[in-house]
C-alpha positions in Angstrom: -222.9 -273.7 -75.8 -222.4 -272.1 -72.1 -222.2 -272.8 -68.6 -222.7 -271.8 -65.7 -219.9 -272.7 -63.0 -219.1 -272.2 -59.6 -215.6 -271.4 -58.4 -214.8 -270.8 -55.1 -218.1 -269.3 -54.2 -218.3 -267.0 -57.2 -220.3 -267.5 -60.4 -219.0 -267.8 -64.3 -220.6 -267.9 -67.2 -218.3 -269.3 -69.5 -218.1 -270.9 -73.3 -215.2 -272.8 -75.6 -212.0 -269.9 -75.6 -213.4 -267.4 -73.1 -210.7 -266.1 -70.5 -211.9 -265.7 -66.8 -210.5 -263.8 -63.6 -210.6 -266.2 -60.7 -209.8 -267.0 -57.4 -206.1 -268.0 -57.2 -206.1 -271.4 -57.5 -203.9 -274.3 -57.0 -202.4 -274.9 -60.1 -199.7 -273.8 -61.9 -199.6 -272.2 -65.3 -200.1 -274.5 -68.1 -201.5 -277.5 -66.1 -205.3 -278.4 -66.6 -208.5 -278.2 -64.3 -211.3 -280.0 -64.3 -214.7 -277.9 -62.9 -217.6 -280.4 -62.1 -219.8 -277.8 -60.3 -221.8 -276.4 -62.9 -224.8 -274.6 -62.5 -226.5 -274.4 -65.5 -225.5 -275.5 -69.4 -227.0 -274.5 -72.8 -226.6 -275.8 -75.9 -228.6 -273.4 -77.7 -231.5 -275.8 -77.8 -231.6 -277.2 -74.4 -230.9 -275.1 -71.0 -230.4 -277.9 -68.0 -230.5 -276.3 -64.3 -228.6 -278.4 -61.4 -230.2 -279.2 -58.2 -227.6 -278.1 -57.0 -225.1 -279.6 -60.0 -226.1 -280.5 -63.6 -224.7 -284.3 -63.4 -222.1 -285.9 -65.6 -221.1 -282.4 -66.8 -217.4 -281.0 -66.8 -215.7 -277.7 -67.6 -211.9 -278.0 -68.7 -209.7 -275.0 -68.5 -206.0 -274.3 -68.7 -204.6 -272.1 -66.1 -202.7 -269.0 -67.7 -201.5 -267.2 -65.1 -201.9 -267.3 -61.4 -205.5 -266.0 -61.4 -206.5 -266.4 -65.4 -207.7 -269.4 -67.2 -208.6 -270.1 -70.8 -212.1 -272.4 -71.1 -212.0 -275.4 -73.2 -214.9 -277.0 -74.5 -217.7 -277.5 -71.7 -218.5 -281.1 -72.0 -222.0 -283.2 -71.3 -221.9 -287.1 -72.2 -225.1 -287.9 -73.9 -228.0 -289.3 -72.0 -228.9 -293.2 -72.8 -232.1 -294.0 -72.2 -233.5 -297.1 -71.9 -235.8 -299.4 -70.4 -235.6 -302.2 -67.9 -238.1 -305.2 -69.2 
């Protein structure tokens, strides 16, 4: 699985223990972020493009250093469909 995120105006593809060069940020190392703007996911048998966002979709990370982070596992909640009678 990968996404697509966008962080401060710049564009990651990112999966589960990749390590990314951003923007400084406004965390410290060792606290959490949360990313809700992604682009694009795929989980190898679905790809889902956001107009702009792809809805109830995160990205967790853990800052490393000032400008590093580590990606944790992209996350999409499983759609429930159903009908109204």
């Amino acid at each position: 699985m990968y996404a697509i995120i966008n962080i401060a105006g710049k564009q990651y593809k990112v999966s589960k223990g990749d390590k990314i060069n951003t923007p400084s940020l406004d965390s410290k190392p060792g606290t959490k972020v949360t990313f809700d703007n992604i682009l694009a996911t795929d989980d190898g048998k679905k790809t889902t493009f956001g107009n702009p966002f792809v809805r109830n979709t995160t990205v967790t990370a853990k800052v490393l250093e000032l400008s590093l982070i580590h990606i944790s596992e992209p996350t999409r909640p499983r759609l429930i469909s159903y009908a109204v009678f």
